[in-house]
N, C-alpha and C positions, 0 to 999 in steps of 0.2 A: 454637392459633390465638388471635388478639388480639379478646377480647368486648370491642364497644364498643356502649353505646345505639345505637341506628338511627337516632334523632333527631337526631345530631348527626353523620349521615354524610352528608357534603355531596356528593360524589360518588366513582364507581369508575373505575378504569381498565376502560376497554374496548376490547381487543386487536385488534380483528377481521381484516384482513390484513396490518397493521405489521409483522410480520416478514419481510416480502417486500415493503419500501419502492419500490423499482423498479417494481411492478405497480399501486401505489397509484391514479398518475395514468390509467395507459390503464383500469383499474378504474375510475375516476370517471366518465371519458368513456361507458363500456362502459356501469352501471348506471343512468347519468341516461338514455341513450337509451332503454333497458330501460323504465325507470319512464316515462317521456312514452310509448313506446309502450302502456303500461300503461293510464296514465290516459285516451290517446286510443279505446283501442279498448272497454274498459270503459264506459266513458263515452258513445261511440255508440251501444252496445248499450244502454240504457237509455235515450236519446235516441230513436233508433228507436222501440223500445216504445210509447213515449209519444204520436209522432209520429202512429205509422200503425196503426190501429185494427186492422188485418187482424194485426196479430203481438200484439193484447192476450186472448192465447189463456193456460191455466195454464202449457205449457212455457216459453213466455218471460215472463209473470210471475214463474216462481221462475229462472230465468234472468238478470235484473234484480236480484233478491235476490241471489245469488252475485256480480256485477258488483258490486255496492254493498261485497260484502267485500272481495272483489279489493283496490278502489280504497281503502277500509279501513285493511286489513291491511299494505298495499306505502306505505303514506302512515305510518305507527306505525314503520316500519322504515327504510325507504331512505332517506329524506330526513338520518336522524342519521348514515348508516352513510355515505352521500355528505359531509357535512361531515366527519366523523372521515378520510376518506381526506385532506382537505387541509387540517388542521388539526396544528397542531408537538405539541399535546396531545393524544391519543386518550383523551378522560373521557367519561362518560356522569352526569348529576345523578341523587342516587339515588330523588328522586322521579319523574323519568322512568323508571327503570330497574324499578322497581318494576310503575308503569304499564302498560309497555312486554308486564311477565311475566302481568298480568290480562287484558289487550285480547286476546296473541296466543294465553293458552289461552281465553281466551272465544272469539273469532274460529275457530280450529283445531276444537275442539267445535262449535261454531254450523257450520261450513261439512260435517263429518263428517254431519249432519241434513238439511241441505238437500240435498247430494248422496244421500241414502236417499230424501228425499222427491223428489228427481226421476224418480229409480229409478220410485219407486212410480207415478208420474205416468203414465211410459214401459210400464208394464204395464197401467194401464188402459186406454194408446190402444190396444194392440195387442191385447190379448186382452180387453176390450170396447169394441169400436171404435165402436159405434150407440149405446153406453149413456154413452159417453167425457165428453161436455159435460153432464149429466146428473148421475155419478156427482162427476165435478172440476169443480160450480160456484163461482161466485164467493166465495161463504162459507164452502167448505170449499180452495180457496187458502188465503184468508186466513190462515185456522185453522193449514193445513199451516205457512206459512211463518212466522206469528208463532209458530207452536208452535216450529218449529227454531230461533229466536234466543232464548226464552224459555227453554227447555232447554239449548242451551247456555250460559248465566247461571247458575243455579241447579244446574249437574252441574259449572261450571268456579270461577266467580268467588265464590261462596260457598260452597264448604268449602274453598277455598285460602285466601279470608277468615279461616275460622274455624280453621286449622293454623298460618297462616305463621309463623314464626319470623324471631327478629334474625340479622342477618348479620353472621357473623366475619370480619378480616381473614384475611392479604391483600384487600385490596376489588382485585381482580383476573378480569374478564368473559371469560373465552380462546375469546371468539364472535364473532357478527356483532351480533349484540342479548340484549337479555334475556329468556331463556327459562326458566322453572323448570327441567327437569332440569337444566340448568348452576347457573342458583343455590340447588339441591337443595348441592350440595357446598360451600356455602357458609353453610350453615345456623348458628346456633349450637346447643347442645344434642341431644337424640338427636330424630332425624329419621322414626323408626319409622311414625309417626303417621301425617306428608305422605307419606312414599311407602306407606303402606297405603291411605291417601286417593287417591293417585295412582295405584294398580291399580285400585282400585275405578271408578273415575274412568274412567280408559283403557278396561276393559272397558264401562263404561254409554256414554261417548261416540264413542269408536273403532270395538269388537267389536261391539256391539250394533247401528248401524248399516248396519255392512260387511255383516252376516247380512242382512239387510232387501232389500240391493241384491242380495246374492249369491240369496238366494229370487227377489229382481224378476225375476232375470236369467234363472232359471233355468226360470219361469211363461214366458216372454216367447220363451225358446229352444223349448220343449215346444210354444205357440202357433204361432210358426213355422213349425216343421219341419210342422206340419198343412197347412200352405197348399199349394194344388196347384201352382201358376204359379213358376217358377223366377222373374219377373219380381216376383211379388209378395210372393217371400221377400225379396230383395232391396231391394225399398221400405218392408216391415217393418225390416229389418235398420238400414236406411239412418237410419230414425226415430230409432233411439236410438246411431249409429254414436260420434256426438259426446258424447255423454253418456258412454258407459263408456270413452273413452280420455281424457277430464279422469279417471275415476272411477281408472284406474291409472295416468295420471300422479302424481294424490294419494296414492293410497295405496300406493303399487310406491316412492315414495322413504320416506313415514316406515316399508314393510316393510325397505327398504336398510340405513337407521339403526338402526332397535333388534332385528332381525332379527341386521345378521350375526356372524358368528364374533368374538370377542375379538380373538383375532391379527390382523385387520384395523380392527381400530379407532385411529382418529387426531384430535386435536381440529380439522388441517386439513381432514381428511377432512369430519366433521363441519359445519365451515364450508361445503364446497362442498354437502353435501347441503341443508344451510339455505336455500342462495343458491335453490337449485333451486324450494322448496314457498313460498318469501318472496319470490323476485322474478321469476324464471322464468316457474314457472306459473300466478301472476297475469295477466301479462300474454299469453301464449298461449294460455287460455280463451279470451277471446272470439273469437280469429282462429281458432279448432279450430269454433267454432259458425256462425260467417259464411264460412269459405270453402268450409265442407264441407256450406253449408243456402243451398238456392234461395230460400226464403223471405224470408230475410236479405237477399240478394241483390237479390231484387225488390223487396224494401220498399227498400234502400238506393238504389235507381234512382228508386225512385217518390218519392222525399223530396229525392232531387238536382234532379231534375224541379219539382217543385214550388217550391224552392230559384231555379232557374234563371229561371221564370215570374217569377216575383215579383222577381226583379231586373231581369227586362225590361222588365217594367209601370213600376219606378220610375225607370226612363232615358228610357223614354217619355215619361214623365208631366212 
């Protein structure tokens, strides 16, 4: 491979569906609608929150948090991956590209935490329901959720800091963005280090959390099954229904990815699973928590409502 200082790599080729020119265009159309639905629905959900006092409860507080990466994460990626479909060059500058591989293991770790700590959240409502606002006040949100971005920082962006390596030619991306394990293979010199850092890493931000949620889940089921009322298994259930189907959206794709068999691995492959956890499930989080939460619902009415007053008063007026 061709060592060159890093200093003076002005930028890479970055691949991402250009071998399938044809699909470029309805791709562009496809993932801009994606992303505005993204931003839109993110973005309300947060809006809400703010809006209407009755939803400034901890579930939608670190719900808000999550919303905030969404729109994050899907903004760090799409917008370059949307130019590069209509563009005669597909490059990526290797200061962004760089960027691109701190934000989304920062982001990826930060989001693995907040979804632990919603977990945790969803086992106090149910299995201390009277003690609920009490045990998760204001101060100890906080705590939770700046703990989850803080923690992801310091388990993702600093020892990737303190490993990374120069990049050898070919400067060639055969992704959608830039992700470390793609420019793991790209490393210059021996790499033993980062991917020892990178296990260890994966288990403290991945493993570690998944057990948290997999205990929440499994305290929360045991609670459950106590309840006598089939009606109020069902409203227990219902509480955290939205929660663990974001929880295996997230995690049932990256188990897809480095889970399966060799003989089914493909770097195309690989691109559609990225599409999935990068633009996909950003933006159908929030529609999995508002269509499937009366809360949501009611508060979205009560804000249209109020919305609507105040435009009549100034027609009047």
């Amino acid at each position: 491979m061709d060592h060159v200082n890093s200093s003076i790599i002005s930028e890479l080729i970055l691949v991402g569906f250009s071998n399938y020119p044809q699909t470029e265009i309805p791709l562009f159309f496809l993932f801009s609608l994606v992303y505005l639905a993204n931003l839109f629905g993110n973005t309300a959900v947060i809006t809400l929150v703010i809006l209407d006092s009755s939803l400034q409860t901890p579930m939608y507080i670190f719900l808000c948090h999550l919303a905030f990466l969404n729109i994050f994460f899907s903004t760090f990626v799409v917008p370059k991956m949307l130019f590069n479909f209509l563009a005669s060059r597909k490059v990526i500058s290797y200061n962004f590209c760089i960027a691109q591989t701190y934000i989304t293991l920062f982001l990826e770790s930060t989001e693995c935490f907040l979804l632990a700590v919603m977990a945790l959240d969803r086992y106090v409502a149910i299995c201390y329901p009277l003690r609920y606002l009490l045990i998760m006040n204001w101060s100890v949100c906080v705590a939770l959720a700046l703990g989850a971005w803080t923690i992801g920082i310091f388990a993702s962006v600093v020892p990737l800091y303190l490993t990374i390596l120069p990049l050898c030619g070919p400067y060639v991306v055969d992704y959608i963005f830039c992700e470390l394990p793609i420019l793991l293979h790209m490393f210059c010199d021996d790499t033993s280090l980062v991917e020892t850092v990178m296990t260890i890493g994966g288990a403290g931000t991945v493993l570690f959390p998944f057990l948290l949620i997999i205990l929440s889940y499994l305290h929360i089921l045991v609670a459950v099954m106590k309840i006598d009322s089939v009606k109020g298994r069902k409203k227990a259930f219902s509480t955290c229904s939205s929660h663990l189907i974001v929880v295996i959206m997230y995690y049932g794709t990256g188990l897809i990815r480095y889970l399966r068999p060799k003989s089914l691995y493909s770097a195309e492959g690989d691109k559609l699973i990225s599409v999935f956890y990068a633009v996909i499930n950003p933006m159908v989080n929030p529609f999995i928590y508002s269509l499937r939460n009366k809360e949501v619902k009611e508060s979205m009415k009560k804000v249209m409502g109020r919305y609507k007053i105040k435009t009549k008063q100034q027609f009047t007026d």
